[in-house]
C-alpha positions in Angstrom: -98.7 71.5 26.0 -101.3 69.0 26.8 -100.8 67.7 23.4 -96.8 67.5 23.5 -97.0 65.5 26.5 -99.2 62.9 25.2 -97.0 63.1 22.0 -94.3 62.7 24.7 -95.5 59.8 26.6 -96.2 57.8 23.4 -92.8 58.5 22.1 -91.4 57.0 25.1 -93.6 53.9 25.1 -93.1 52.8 21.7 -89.5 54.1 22.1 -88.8 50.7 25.1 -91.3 48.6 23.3 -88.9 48.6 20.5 -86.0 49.5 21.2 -84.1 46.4 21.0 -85.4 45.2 17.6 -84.3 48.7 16.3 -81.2 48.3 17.4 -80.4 45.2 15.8 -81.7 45.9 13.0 -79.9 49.4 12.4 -77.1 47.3 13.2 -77.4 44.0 10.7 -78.1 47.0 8.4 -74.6 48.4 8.6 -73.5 45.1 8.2 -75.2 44.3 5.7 -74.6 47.1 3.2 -71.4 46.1 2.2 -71.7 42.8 1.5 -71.2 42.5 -1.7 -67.8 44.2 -1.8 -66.7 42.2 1.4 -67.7 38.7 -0.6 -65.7 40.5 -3.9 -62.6 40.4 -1.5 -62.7 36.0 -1.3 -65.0 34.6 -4.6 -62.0 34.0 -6.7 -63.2 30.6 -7.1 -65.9 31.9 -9.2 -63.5 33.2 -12.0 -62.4 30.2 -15.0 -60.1 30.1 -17.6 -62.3 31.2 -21.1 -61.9 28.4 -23.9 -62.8 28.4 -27.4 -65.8 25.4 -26.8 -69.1 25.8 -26.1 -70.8 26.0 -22.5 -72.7 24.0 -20.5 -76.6 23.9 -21.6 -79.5 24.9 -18.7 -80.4 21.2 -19.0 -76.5 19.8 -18.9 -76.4 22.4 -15.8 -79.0 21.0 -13.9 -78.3 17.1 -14.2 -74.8 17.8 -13.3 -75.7 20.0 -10.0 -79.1 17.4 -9.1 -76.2 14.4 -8.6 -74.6 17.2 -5.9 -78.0 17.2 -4.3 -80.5 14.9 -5.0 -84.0 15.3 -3.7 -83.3 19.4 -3.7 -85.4 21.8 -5.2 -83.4 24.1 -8.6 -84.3 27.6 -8.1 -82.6 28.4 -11.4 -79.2 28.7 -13.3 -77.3 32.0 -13.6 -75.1 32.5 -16.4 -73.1 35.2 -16.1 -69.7 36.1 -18.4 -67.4 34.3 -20.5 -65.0 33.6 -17.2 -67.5 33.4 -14.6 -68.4 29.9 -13.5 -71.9 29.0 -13.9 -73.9 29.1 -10.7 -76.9 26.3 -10.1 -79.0 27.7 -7.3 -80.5 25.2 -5.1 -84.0 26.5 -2.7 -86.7 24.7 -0.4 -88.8 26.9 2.1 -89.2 23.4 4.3 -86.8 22.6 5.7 -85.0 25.7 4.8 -82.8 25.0 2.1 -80.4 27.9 0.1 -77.0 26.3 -1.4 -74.9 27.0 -4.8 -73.3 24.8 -7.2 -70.5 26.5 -8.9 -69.8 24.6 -12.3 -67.0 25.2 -14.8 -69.1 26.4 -17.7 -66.8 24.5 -20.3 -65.7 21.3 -18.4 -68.4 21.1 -16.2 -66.3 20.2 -13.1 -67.9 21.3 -9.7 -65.8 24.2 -8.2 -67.4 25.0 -4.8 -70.8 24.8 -2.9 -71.6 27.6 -1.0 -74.3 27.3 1.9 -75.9 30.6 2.1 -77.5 29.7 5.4 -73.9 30.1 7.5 -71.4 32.3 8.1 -71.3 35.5 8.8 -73.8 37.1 6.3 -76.4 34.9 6.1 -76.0 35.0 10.1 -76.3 39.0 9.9 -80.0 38.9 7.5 -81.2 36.2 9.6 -80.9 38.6 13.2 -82.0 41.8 10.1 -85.1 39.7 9.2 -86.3 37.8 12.0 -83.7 38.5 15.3 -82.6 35.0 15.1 -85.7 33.8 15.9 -87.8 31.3 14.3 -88.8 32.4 10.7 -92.5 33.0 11.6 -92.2 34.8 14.6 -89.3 37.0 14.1 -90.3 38.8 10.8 -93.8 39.4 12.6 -91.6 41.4 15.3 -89.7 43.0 13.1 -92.3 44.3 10.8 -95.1 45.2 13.6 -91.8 47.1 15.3 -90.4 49.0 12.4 -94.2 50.0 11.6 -93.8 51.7 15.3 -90.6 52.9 15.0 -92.3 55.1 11.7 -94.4 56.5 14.3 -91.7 57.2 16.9 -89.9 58.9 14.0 -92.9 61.3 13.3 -93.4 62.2 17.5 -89.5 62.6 17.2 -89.6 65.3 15.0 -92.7 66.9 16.3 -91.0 66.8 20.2 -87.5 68.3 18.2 -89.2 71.0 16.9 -88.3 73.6 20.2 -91.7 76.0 21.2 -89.2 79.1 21.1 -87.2 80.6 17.6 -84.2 81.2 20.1 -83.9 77.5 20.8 -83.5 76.2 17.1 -79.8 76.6 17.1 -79.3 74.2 20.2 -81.1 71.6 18.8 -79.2 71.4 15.5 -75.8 72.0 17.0 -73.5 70.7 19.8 -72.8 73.4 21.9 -70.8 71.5 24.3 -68.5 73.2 27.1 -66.1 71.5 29.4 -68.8 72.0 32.0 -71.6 70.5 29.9 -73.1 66.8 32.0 -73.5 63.7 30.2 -77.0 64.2 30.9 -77.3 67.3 28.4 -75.0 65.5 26.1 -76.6 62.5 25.7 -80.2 65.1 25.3 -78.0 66.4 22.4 -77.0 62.9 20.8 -80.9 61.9 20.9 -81.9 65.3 19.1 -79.7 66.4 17.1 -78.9 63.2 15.6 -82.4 62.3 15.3 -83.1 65.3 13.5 -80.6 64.6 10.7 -81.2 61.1 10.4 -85.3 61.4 10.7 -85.6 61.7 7.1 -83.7 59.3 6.0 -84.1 56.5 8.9 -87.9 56.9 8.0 -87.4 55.9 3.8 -85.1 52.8 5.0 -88.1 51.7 7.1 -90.9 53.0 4.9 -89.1 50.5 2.1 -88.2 47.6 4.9 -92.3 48.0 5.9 -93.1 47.4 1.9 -90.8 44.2 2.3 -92.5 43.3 5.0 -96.0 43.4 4.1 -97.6 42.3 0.8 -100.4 44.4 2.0 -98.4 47.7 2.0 -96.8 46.8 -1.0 -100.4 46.8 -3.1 -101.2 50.2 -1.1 -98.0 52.2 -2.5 -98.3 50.9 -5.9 -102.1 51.5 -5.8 -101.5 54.9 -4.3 -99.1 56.0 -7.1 -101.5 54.9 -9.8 -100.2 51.4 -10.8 -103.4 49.5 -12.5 -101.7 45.7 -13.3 -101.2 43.3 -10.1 -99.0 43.7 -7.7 -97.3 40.5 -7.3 -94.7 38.0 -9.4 -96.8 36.3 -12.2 -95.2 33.5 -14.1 -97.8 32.8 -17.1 -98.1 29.8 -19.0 -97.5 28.8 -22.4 -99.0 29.9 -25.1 -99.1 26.5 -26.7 -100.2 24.3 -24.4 -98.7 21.2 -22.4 -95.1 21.0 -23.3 -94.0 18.4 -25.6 -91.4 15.8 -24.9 -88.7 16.8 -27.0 -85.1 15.0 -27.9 -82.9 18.7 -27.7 -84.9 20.4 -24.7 -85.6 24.4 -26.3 -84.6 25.9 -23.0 -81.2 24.7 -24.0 -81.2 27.2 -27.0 -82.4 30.0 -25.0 -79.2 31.5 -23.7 -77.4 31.8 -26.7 -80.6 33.3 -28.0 -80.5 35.9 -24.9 -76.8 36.3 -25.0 -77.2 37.6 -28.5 -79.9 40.2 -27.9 -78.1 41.4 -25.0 -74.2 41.0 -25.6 -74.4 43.6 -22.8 -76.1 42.3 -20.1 -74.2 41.3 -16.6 -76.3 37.7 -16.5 -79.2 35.7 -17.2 -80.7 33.9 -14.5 -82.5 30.6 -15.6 -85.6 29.2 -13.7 -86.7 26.0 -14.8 -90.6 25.8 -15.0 -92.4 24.0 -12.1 -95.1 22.1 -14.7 -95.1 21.7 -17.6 -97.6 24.5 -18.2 -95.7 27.0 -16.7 -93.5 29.2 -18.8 -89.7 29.3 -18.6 -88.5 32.8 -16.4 -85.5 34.1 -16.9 -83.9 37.5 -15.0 -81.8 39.5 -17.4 -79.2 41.5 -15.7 -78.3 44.9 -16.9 -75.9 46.5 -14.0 -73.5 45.2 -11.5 -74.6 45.6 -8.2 -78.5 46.6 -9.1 -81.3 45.1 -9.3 -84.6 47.1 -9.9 -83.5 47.3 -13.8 -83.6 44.1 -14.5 -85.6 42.0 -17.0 -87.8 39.4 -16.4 -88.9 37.8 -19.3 -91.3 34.5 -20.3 -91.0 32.0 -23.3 -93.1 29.5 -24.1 -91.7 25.7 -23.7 -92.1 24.6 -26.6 -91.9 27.4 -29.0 -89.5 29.7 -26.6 -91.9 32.1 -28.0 -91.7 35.6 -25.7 -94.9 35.8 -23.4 -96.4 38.8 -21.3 -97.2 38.7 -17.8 -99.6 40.4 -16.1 -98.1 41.1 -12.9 -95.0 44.4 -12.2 -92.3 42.5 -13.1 -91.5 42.3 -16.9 -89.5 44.6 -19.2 -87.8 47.1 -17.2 -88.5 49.3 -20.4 -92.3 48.6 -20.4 -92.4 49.4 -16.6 -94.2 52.8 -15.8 -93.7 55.3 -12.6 -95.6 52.4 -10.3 -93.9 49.6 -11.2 -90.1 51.8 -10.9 -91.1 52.6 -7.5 -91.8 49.2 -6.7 -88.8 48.1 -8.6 -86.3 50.2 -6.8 -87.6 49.9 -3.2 -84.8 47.2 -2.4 -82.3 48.9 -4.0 -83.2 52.2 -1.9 -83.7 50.4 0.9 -79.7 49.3 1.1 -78.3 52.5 -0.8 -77.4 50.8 -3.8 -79.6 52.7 -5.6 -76.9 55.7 -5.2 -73.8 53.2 -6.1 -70.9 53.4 -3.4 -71.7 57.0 -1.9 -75.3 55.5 -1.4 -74.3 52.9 0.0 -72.0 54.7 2.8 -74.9 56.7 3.7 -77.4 53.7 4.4 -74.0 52.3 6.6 -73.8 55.5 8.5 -77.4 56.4 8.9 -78.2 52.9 9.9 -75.4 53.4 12.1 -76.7 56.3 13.9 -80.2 55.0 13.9 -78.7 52.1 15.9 -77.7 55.1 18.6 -81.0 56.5 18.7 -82.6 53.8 21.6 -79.4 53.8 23.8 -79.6 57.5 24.3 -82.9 57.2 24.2 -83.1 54.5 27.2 -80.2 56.6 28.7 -82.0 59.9 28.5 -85.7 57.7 30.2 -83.1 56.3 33.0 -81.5 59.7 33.9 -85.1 61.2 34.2 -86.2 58.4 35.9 -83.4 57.8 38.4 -83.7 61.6 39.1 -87.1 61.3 39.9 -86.1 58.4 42.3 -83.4 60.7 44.0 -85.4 63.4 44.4 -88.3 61.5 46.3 -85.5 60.0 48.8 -83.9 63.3 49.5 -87.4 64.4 50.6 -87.9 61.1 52.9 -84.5 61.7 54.4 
């Protein structure tokens, strides 16, 4: 009993601590999980007509977007099908920086820019991330609080567990009676939903924990027997300093790609940094996923094919480690499980998000009764 209490206490403690953060992020979760069939609903503009001429070259691509915005840093290009407009991704870390260039692939005529920094789901991931705080601050919070809210999880399910057989069915039922307070209702909401969400509320913060920290990233991977490092390597040529060249050879690279995988969704171009660095490009293989992906490395000059020694490579050469590592994000917003996975991270993040409000409730009510009691005996 002793033990409960302290179990108790703790649970309670980290429970207020928290709270809040919780809440919003269970609740940018929801929001979040759909968003790629929500933007489906209004990105017409990234459909074009097909034509029988050749498309736009990475190089060609990247001039054209650069006039757009000058000065910007190119994360990379994504090709994607025949009648999907070519999207030139622009990113700087200071000052924050995250817009699109949408180019007809054929004409080359800019279609849209899209800021990915406003409206309403870039608005949603910033409170997720960071609670609309600044960037260094808020992901600290968040992190250090979904870390707790693993441990409030555990105490949850150790306080559910009733001391008595006879009391298991009221704590996985609502046994509610027209004479039942809101007191013993809201006890129920806390319990029983907790119990049916514990399990899965503690994988989507287990995997937003390995987002969080690089640290815990290297300790799963390391734990499940994964020997190559843990991290996004870019390695760099084979041959050397890249040579100055009249037809650039990342230019002849998508065709190239596009024939070894007339099946893919995309090919996502990143134009190397120096001119050591190797060109990276992400190979799509499914709509909607991402932990199946290819991320492959060709020399500059050669566009020979070059190995990397971190996780992310050939989805085929990837063993158990590098999966699990691989599939965390995907997991983590249910896309993992296509559409029914992703209505189960909307309502378990959903009910999550209930969890410190009855929570808080359920402290008050004890607490105010407490309060009550001591004045009745005063009077």
């Amino acid at each position: 009993m002793r033990l409960r209490k302290q179990i108790l206490a703790l649970h309670k403690i980290f429970g207020i601590a928290t709270g809040i953060v919780v809440f919003i992020v269970a609740i940018t979760g929801c929001c979040w999980a759909f968003r790629e069939e929500v933007e489906s609903l209004y990105d017409d503009y990234k459909k074009v007509e097909v034509q029988d001429t050749p498309i736009l070259t990475p190089t060609q691509a990247r001039d054209i977007a650069q006039e757009v915005f000058p000065g910007q840093t190119i994360h990379g290009t994504a090709f994607m099908k025949a009648d999907d407009a070519i999207e030139v991704i622009f990113y700087d870390a200071e000052p924050e920086f995250y817009q699109s260039v949408f180019l007809n692939p054929y004409s080359g005529k800019v279609i849209q820019v899209d800021d990915h920094l406003t409206g309403f789901f870039p608005f949603i991931l910033k409170g997720h991330m960071r609670l609309w705080l600044p960037k260094e601050i808020g992901e600290q919070l968040v992190g250090a609080s979904i870390l707790i809210f693993i441990l409030i999880i555990i105490s949850g399910f150790i306080l559910w567990v009733p001391q008595k057989r006879k009391n298991l069915k009221q704590r996985i039922t609502f046994d509610w009676k027209s004479t039942t307070r809101w007191k013993r209702k809201n006890f129920d909401l806390h319990t029983v939903v907790g119990f049916y969400v514990c399990s899965f509320a503690l994988i989507l913060a287990f995997t937003g924990t390995i987002m969080s920290y690089n640290w815990m990233k290297y300790v799963v991977y390391k734990s499940v027997g994964g020997d190559k490092e843990a991290q996004f390597i870019i390695p760099d040529n084979n041959t050397g300093v890249a040579a100055e060249m009249e037809n650039s050879p990342i230019d002849r690279l998508i065709v190239k790609l596009k024939k070894e995988s007339p099946n893919a969704e995309g090919f996502e171009v990143h134009y190397p940094q120096t001119k050591e660095q190797s060109i990276y490009v992400e190979v799509t293989k499914s709509k909607g996923l991402y932990y199946d992906a290819d991320f492959r490395f060709f020399d500059q000059n050669s566009l020979e094919e070059i190995e990397t020694t971190g996780i992310y490579g050939k989805y085929e050469n990837a063993g158990l480690p590098e999966k699990i590592l691989r599939m965390n994000y995907d997991i983590h917003i249910g896309a993992i499980g296509g559409l029914v996975g992703k209505i189960i991270a909307f309502l378990i993040s959903l009910l999550t998000a209930s969890l410190p409000v009855t929570g808080l409730l359920l402290w008050y009510g004890r607490r105010y009764k407490k309060k009550k009691v001591y004045q009745e005996v005063g009077a």
